[in-house]
C-alpha positions, 0 to 999 in steps of 0.5 A, spaced: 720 838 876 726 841 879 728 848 884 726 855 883 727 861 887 721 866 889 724 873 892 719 878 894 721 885 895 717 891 898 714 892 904 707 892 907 704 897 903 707 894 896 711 888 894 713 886 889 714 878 888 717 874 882 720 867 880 726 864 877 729 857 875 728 852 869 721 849 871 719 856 872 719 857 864 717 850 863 709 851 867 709 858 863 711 854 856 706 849 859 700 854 860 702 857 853 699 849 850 694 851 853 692 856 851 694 853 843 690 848 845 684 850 847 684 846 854 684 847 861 689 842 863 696 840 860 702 836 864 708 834 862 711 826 860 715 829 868 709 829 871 706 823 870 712 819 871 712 822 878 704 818 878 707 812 877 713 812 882 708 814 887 705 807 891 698 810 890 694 807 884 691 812 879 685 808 875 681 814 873 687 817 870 686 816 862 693 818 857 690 821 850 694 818 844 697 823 839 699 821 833 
């Protein structure tokens, strides 16, 4: 978790838009696994500790184990 910066250029007609910064590249890292897993959904260890910081209660959330 972390900043980014998205820029867009172009006008109307045609834009073009892109994104830089750290947790940019970690999401397209994460999307990677995922594709190497076979799974639709991975988080990162950041996302869940930003889960339990919230007051929020999360009972339905289950953690897999690995070895």
């Amino acid at each position: 978790m972390g900043a980014s910066c998205r820029w867009t250029f172009g006008d109307d007609n045609r834009a073009v838009s892109t994104l830089i910064g750290d947790n940019v590249q970690f999401a397209a890292r994460l999307k990677g696994m995922n594709e190497a897993y076979g799974t639709n959904i991975l988080i990162s260890s950041d996302f869940i500790e930003c889960l339990s910081a919230d007051p929020v209660s999360y009972t339905h959330l289950t953690l897999p184990t690995t070895p």
